[in-house]
Every structure is written in C-alpha cells, then in structure tokens.
PDB file of N, CA, C and O in Angstrom:
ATOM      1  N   UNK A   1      -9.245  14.833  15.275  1.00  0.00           N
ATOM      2  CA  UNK A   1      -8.932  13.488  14.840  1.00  0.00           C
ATOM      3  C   UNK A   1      -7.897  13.555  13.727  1.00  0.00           C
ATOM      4  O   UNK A   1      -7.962  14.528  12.975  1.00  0.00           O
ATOM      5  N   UNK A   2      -7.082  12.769  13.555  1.00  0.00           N
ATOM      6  CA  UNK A   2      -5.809  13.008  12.723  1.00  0.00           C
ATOM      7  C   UNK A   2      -6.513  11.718  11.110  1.00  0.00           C
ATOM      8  O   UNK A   2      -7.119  10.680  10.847  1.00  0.00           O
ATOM      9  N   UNK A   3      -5.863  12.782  10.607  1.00  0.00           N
ATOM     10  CA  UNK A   3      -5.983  12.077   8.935  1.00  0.00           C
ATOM     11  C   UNK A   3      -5.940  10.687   8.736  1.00  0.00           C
ATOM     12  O   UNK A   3      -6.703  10.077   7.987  1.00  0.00           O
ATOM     13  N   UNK A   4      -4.873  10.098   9.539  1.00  0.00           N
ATOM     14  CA  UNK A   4      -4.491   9.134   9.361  1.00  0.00           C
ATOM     15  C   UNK A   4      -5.391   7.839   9.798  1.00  0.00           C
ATOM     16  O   UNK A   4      -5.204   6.668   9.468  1.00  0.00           O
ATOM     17  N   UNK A   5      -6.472   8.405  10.675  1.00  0.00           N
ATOM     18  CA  UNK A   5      -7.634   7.343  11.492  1.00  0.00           C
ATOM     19  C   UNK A   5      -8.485   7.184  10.148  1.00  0.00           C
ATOM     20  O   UNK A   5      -9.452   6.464  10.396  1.00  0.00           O
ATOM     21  N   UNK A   6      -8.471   7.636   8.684  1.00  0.00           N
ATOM     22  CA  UNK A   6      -9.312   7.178   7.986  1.00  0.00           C
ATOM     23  C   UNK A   6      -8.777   5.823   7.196  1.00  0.00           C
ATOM     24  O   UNK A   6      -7.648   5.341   7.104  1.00  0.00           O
ATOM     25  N   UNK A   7      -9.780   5.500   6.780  1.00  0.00           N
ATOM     26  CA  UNK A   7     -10.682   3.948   6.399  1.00  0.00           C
ATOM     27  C   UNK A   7      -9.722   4.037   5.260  1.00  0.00           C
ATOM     28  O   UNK A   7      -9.632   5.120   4.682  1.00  0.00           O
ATOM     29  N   UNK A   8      -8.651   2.552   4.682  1.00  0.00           N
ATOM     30  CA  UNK A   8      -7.959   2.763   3.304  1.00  0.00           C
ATOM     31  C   UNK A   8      -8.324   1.404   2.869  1.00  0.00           C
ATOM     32  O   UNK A   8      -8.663   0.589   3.727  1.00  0.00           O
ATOM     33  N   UNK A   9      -8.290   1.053   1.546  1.00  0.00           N
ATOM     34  CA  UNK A   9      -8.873   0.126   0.839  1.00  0.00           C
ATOM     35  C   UNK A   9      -7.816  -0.785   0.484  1.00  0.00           C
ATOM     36  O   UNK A   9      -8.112  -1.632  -0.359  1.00  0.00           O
ATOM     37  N   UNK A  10      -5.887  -0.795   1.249  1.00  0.00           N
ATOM     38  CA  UNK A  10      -5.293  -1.733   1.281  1.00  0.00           C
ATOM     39  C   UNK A  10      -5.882  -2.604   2.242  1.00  0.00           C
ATOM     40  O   UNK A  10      -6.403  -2.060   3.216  1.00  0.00           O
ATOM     41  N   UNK A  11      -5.913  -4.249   2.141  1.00  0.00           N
ATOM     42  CA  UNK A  11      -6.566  -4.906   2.085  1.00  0.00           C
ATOM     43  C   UNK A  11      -5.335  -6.524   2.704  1.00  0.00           C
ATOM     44  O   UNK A  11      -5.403  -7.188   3.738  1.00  0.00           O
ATOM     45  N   UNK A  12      -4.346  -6.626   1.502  1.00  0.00           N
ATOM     46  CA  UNK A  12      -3.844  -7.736   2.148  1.00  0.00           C
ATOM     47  C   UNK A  12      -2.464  -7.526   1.392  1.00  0.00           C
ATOM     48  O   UNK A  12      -2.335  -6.783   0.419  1.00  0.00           O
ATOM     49  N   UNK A  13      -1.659  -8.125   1.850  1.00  0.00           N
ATOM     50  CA  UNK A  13      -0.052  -8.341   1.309  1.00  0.00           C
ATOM     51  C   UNK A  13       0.186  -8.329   0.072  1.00  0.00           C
ATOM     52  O   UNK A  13       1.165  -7.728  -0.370  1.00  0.00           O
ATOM     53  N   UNK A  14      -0.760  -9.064  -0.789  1.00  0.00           N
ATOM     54  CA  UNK A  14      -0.752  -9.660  -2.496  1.00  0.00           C
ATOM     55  C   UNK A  14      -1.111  -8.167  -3.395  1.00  0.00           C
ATOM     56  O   UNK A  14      -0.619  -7.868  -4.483  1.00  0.00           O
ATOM     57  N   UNK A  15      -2.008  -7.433  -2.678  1.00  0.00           N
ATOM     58  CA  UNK A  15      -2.854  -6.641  -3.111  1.00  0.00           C
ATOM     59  C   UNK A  15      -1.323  -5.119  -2.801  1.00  0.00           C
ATOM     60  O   UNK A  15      -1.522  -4.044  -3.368  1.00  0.00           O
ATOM     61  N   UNK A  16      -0.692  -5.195  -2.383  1.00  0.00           N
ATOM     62  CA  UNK A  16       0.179  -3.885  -1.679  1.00  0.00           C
ATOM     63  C   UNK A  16       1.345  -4.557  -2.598  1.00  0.00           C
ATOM     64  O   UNK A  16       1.917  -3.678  -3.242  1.00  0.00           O
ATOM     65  N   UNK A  17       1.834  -5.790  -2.830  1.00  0.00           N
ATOM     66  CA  UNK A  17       2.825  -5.949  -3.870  1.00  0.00           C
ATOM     67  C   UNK A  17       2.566  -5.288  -5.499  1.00  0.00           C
ATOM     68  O   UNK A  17       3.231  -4.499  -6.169  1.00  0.00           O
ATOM     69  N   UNK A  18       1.109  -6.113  -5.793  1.00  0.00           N
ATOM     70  CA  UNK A  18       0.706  -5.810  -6.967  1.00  0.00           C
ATOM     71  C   UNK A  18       0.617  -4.146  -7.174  1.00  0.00           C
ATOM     72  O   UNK A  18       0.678  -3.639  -8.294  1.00  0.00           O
ATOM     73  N   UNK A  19       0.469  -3.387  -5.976  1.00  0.00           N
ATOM     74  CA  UNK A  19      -0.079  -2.142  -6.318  1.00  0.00           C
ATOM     75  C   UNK A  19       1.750  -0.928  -6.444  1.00  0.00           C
ATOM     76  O   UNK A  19       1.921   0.268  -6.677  1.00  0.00           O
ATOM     77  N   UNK A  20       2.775  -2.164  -6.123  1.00  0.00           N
ATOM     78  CA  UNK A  20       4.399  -1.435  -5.988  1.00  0.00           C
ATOM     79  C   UNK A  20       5.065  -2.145  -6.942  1.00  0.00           C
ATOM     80  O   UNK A  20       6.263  -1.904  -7.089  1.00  0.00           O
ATOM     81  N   UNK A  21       4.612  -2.855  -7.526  1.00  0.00           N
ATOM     82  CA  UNK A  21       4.741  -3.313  -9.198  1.00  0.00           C
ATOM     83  C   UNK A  21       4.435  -2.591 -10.220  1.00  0.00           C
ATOM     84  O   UNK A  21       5.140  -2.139 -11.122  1.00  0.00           O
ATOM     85  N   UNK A  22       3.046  -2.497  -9.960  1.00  0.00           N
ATOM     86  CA  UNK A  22       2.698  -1.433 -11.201  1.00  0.00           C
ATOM     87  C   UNK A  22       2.794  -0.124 -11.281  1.00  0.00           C
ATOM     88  O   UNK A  22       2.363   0.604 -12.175  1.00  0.00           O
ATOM     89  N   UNK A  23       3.621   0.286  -9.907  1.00  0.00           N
ATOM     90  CA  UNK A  23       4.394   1.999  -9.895  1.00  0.00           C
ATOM     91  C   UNK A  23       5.211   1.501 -10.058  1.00  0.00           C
ATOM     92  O   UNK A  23       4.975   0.808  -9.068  1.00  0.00           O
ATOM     93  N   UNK A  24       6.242   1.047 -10.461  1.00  0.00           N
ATOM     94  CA  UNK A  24       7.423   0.503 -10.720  1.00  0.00           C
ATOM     95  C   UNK A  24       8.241   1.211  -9.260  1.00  0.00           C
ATOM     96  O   UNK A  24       8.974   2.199  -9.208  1.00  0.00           O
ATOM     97  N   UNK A  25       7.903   0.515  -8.434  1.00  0.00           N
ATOM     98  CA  UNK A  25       8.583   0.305  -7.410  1.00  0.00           C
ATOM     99  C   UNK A  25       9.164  -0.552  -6.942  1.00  0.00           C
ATOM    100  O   UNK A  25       8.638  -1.661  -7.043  1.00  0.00           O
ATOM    101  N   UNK A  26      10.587  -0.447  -6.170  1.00  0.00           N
ATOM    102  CA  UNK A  26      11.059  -1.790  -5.173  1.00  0.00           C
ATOM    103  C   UNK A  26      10.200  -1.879  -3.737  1.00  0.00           C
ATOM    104  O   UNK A  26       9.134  -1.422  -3.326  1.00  0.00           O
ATOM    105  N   UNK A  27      10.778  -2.339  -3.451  1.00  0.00           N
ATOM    106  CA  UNK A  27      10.519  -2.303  -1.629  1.00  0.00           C
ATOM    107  C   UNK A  27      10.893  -1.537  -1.268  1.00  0.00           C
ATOM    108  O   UNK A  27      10.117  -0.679  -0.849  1.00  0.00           O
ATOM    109  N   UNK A  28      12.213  -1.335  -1.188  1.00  0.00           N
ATOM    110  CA  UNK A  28      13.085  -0.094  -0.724  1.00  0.00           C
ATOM    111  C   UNK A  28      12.285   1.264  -1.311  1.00  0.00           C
ATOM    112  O   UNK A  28      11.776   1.945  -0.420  1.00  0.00           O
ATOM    113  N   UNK A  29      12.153   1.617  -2.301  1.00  0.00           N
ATOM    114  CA  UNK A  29      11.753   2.808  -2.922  1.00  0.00           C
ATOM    115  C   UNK A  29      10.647   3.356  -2.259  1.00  0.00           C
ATOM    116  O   UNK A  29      10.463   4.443  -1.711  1.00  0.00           O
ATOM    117  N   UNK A  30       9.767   2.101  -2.475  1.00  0.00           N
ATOM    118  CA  UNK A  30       8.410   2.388  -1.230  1.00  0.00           C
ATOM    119  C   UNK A  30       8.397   2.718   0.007  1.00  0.00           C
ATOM    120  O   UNK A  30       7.831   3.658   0.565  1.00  0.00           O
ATOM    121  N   UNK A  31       9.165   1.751   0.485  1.00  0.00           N
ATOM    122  CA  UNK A  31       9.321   2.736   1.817  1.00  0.00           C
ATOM    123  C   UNK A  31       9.968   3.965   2.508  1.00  0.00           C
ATOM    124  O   UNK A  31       9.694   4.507   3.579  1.00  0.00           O
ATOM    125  N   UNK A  32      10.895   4.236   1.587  1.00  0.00           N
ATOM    126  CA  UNK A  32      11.400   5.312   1.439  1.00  0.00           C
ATOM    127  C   UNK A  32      10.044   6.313   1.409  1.00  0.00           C
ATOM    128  O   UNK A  32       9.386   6.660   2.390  1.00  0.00           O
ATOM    129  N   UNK A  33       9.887   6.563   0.437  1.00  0.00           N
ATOM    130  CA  UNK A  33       8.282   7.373  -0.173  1.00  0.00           C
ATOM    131  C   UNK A  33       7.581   7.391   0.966  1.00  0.00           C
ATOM    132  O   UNK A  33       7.316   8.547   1.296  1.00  0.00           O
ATOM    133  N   UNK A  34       7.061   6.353   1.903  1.00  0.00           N
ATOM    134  CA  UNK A  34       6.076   6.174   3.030  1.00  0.00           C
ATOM    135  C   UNK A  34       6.684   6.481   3.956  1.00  0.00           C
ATOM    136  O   UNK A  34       5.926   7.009   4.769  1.00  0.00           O
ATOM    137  N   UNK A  35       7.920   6.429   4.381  1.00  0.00           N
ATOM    138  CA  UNK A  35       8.737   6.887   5.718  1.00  0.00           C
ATOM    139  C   UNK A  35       8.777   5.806   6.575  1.00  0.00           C
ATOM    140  O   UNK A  35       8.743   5.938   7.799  1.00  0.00           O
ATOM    141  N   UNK A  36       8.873   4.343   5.792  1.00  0.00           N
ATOM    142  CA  UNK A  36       9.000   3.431   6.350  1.00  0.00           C
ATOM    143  C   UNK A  36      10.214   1.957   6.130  1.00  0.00           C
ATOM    144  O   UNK A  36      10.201   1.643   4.939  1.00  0.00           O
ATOM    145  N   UNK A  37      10.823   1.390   6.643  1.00  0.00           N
ATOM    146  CA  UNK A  37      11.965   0.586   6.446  1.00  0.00           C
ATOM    147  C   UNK A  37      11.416  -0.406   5.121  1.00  0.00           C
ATOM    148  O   UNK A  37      10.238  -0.716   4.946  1.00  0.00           O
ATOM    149  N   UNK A  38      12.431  -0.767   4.351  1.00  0.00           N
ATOM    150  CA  UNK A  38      12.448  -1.685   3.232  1.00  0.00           C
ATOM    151  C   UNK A  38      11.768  -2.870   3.823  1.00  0.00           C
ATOM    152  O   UNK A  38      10.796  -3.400   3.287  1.00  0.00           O
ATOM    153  N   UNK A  39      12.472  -3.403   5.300  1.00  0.00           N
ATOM    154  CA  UNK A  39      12.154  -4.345   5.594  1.00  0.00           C
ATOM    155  C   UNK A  39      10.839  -4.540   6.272  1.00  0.00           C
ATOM    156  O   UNK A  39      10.282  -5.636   6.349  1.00  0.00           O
ATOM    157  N   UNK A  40      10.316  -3.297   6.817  1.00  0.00           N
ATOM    158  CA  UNK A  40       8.368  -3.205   7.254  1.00  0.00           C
ATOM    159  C   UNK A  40       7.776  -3.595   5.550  1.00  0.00           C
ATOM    160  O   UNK A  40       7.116  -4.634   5.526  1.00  0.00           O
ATOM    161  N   UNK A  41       7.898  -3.074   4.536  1.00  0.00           N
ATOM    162  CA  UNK A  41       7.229  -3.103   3.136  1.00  0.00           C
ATOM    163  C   UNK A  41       7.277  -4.919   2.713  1.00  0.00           C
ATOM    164  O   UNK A  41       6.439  -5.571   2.091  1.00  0.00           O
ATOM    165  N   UNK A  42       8.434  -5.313   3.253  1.00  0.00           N
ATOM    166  CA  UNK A  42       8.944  -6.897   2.987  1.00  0.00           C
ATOM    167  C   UNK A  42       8.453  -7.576   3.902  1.00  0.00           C
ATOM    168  O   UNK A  42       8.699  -8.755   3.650  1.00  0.00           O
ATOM    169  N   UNK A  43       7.923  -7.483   4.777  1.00  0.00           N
ATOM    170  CA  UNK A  43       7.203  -8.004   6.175  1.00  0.00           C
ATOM    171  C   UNK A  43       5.313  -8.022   5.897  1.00  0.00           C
ATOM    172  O   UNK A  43       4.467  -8.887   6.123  1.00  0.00           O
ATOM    173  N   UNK A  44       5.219  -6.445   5.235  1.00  0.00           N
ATOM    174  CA  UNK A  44       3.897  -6.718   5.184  1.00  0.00           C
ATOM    175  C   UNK A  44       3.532  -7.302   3.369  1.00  0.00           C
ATOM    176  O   UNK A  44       2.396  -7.141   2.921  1.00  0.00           O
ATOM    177  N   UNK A  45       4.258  -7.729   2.805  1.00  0.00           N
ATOM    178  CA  UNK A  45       3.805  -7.902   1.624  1.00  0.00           C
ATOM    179  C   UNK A  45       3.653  -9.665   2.201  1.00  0.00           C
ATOM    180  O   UNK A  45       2.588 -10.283   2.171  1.00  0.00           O
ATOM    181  N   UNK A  46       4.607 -10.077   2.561  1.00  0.00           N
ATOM    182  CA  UNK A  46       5.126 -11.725   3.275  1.00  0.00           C
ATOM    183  C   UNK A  46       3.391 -11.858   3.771  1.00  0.00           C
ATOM    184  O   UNK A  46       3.025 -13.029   3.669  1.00  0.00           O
ATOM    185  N   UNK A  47       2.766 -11.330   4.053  1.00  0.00           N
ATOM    186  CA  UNK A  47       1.502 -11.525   5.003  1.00  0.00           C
ATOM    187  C   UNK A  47       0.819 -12.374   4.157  1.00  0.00           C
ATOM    188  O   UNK A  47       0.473 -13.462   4.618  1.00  0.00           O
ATOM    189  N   UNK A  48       0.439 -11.979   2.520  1.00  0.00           N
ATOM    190  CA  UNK A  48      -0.031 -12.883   2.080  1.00  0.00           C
ATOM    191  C   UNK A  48      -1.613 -12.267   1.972  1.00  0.00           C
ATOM    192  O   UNK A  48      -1.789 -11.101   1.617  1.00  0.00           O
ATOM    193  N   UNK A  49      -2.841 -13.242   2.344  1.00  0.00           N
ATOM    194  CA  UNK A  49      -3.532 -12.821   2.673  1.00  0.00           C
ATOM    195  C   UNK A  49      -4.102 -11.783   3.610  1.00  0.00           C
ATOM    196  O   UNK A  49      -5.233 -11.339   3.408  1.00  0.00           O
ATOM    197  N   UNK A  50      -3.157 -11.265   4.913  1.00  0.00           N
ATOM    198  CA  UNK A  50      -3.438 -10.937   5.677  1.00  0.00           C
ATOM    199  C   UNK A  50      -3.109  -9.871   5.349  1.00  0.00           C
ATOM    200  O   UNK A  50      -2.423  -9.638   4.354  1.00  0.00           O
ATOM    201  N   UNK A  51      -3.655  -8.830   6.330  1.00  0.00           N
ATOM    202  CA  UNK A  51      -3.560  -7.026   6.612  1.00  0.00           C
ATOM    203  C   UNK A  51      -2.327  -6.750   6.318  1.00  0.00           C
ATOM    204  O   UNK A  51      -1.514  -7.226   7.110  1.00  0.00           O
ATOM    205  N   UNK A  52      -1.885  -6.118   5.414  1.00  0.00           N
ATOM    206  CA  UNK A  52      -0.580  -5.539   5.046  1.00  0.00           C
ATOM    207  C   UNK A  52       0.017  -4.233   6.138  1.00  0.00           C
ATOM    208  O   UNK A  52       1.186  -4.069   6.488  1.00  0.00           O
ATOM    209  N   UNK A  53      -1.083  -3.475   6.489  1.00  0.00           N
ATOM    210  CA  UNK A  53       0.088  -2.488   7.357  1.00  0.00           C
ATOM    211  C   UNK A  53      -1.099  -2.102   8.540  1.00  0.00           C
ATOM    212  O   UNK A  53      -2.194  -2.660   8.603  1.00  0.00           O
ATOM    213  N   UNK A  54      -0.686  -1.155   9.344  1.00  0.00           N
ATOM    214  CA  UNK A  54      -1.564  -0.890  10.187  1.00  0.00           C
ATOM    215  C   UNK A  54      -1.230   0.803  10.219  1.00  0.00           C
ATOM    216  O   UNK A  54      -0.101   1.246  10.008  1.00  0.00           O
ATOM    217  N   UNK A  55      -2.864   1.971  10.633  1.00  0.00           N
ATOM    218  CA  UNK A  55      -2.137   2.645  10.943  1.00  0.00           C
ATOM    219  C   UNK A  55      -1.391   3.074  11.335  1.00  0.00           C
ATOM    220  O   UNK A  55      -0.639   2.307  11.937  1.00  0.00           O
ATOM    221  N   UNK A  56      -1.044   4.385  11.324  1.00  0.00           N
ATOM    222  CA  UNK A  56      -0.683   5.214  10.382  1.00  0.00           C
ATOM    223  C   UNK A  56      -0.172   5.280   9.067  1.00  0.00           C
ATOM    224  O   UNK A  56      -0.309   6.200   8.260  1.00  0.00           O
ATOM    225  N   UNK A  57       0.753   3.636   8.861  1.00  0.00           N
ATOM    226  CA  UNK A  57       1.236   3.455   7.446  1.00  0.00           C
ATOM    227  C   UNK A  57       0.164   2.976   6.815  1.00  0.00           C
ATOM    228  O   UNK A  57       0.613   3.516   5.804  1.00  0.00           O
ATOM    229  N   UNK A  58      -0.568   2.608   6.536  1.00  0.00           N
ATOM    230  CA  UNK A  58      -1.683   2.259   5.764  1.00  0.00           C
ATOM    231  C   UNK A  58      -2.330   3.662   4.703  1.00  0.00           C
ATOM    232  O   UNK A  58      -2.726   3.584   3.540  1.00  0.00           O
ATOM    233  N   UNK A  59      -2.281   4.409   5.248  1.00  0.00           N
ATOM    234  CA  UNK A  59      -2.448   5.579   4.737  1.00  0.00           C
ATOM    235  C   UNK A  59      -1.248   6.252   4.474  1.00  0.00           C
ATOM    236  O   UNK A  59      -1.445   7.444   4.239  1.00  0.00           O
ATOM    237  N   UNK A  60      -0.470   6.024   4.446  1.00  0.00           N
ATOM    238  CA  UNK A  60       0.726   6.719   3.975  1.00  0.00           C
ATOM    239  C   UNK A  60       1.369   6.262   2.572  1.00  0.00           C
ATOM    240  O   UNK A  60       1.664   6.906   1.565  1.00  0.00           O
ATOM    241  N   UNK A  61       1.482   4.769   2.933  1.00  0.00           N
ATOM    242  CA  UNK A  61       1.614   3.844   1.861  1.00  0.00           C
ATOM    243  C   UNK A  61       0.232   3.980   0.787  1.00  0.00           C
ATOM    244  O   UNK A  61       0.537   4.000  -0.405  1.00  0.00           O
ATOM    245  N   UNK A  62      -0.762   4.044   1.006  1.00  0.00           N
ATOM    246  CA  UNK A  62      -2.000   4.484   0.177  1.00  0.00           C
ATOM    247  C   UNK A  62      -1.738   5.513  -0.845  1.00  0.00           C
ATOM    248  O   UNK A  62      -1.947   5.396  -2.053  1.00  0.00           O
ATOM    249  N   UNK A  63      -1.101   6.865  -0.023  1.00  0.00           N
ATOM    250  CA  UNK A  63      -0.756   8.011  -0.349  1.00  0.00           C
ATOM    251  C   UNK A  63       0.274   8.396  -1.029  1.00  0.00           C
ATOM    252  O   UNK A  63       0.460   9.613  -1.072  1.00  0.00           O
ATOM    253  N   UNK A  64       0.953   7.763  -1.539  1.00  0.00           N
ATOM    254  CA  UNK A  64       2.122   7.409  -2.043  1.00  0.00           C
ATOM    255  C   UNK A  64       1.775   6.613  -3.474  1.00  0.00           C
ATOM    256  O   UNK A  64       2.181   6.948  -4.587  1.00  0.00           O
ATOM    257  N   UNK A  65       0.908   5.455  -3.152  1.00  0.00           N
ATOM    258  CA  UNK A  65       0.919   4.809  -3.991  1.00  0.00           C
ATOM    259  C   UNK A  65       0.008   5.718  -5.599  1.00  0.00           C
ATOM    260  O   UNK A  65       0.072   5.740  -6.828  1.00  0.00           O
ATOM    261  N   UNK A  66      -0.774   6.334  -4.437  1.00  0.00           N
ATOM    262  CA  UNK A  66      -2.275   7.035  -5.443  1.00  0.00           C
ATOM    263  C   UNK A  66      -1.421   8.561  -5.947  1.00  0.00           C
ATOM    264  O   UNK A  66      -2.093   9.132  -6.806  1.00  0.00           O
ATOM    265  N   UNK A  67      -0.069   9.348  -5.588  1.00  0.00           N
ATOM    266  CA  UNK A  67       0.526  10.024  -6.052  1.00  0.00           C
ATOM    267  C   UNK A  67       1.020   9.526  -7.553  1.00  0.00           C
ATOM    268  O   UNK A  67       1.330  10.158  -8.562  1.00  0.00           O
ATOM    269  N   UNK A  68       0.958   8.191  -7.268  1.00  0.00           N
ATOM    270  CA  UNK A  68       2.160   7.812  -8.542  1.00  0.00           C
ATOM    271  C   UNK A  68       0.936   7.097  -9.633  1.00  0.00           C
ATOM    272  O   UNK A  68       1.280   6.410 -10.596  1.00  0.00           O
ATOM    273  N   UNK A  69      -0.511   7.383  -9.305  1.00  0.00           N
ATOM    274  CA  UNK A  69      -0.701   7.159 -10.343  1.00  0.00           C
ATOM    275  C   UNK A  69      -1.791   5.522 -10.258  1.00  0.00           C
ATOM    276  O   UNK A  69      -2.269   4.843 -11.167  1.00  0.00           O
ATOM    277  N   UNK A  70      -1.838   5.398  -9.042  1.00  0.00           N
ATOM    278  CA  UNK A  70      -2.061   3.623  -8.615  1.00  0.00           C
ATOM    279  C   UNK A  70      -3.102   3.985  -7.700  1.00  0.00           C
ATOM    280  O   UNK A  70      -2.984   4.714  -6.715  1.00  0.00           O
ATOM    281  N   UNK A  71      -4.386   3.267  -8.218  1.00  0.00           N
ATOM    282  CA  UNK A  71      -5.504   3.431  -7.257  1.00  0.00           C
ATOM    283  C   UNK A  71      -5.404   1.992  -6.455  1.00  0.00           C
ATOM    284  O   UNK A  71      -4.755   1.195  -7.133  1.00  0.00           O
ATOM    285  N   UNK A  72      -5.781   1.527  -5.423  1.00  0.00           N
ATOM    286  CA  UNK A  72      -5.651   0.429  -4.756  1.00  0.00           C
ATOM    287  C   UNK A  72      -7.434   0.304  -4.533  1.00  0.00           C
ATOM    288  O   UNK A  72      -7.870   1.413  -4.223  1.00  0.00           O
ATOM    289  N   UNK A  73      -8.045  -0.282  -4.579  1.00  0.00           N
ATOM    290  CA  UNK A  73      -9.664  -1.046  -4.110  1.00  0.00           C
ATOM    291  C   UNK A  73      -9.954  -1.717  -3.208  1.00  0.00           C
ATOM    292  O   UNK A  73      -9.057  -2.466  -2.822  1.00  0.00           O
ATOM    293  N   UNK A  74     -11.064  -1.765  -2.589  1.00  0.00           N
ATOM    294  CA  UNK A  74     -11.128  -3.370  -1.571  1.00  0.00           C
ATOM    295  C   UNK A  74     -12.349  -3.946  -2.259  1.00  0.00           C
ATOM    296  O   UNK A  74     -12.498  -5.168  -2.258  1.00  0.00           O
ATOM    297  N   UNK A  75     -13.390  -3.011  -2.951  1.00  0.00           N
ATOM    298  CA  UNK A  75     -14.377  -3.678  -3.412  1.00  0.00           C
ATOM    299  C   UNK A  75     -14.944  -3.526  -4.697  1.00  0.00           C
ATOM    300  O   UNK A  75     -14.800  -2.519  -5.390  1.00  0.00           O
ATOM    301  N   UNK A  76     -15.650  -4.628  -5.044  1.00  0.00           N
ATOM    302  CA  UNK A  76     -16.033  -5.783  -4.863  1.00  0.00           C
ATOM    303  C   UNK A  76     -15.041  -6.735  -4.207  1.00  0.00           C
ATOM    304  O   UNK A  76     -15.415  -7.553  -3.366  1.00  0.00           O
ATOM    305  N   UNK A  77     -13.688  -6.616  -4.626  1.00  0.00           N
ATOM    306  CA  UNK A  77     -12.517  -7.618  -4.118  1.00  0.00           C
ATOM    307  C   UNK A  77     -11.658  -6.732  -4.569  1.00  0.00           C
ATOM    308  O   UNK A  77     -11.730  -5.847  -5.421  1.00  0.00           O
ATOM    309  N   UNK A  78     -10.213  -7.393  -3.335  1.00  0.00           N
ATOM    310  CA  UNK A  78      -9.162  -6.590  -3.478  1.00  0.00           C
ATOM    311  C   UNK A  78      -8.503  -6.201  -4.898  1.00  0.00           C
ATOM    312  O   UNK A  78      -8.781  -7.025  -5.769  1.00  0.00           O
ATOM    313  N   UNK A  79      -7.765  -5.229  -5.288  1.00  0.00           N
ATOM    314  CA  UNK A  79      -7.523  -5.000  -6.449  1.00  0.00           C
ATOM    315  C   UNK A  79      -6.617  -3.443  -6.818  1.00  0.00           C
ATOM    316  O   UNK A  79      -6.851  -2.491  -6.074  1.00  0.00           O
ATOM    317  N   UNK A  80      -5.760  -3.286  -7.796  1.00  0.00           N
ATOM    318  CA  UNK A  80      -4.774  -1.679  -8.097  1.00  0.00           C
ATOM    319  C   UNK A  80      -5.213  -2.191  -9.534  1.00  0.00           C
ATOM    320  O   UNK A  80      -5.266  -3.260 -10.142  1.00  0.00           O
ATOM    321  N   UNK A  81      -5.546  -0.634  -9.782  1.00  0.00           N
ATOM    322  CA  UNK A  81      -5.715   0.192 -11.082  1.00  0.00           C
ATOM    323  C   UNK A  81      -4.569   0.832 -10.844  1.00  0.00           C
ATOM    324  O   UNK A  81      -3.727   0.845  -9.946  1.00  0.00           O
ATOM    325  N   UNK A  82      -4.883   1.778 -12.678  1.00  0.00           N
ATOM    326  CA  UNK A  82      -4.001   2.425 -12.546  1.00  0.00           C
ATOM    327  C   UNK A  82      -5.349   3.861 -12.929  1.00  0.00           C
ATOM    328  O   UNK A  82      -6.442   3.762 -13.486  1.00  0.00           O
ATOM    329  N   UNK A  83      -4.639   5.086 -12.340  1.00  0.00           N
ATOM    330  CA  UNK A  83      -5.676   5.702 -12.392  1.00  0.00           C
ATOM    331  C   UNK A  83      -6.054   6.257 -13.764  1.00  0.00           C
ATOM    332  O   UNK A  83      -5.012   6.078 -14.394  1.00  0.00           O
ATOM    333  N   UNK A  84      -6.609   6.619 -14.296  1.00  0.00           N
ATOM    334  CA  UNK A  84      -7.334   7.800 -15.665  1.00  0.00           C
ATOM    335  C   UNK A  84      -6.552   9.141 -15.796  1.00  0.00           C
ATOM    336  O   UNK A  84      -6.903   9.982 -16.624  1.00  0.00           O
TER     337      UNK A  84
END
C-alpha cells in the first residue's frame, strides 16, 4: 500500500490557506514544494469549506507544510499550529 493512502488532517480550503500563510508561503511556492501547479493550490484554497485536495496531494501538501514547521489539525475543528 503506498504512503500516500494515509488519513491527513487537511480538512477544507480556509484551513490549507491559513496553514501557507503562516509558512510564509505563496501559492506558487507551495506548489512548487508539493509538485503541484500554482493554479491546483488556487483552485483548492477557492473551495472554501470544501476538501482542499485529494490524494496523493493531500499528503504531499501536508508534508511540506509540517517540514516548514506548520502542523495542520482536523480535531476538535479544523485548525494550523505552528509546531514546538
């Protein structure tokens, strides 16, 4: 089973902006980092409430984010720390 089938605690669009804010990231930068177009990162942030990415990027973008320092949550409610 590949890495990427695991469970990530991005959650919704609002929650994946807030969490490329507080790495001081653009859009572009991020997806760069994830191996994914500026404009997929600008598509899934637009969602809003809804599911920001789907695997395989979900975990990539996760992985990226938690390198730089940015924990992302789903519970109690969605939410980015920054880590300890």
């Amino acid at each position: 089973m590949s890495s990427w089938k695991i469970r990530t605690h991005l959650v919704n669009g609002r929650q994946l902006r807030a969490a490329r804010a507080l790495a001081g990231l653009s859009q572009k930068a991020l997806g760069e980092a994830a191996g994914v177009s500026e404009r997929a990162v600008r598509g899934w942030e637009a969602r809003g409430d809804s599911s920001p990415v789907g695997a395989p990027n979900d975990m990539r973008v996760e992985h990226v984010l938690r390198g730089l320092g940015i924990e992302v949550f789903s519970d109690p409610s969605p939410g980015v720390r920054l880590i300890k």
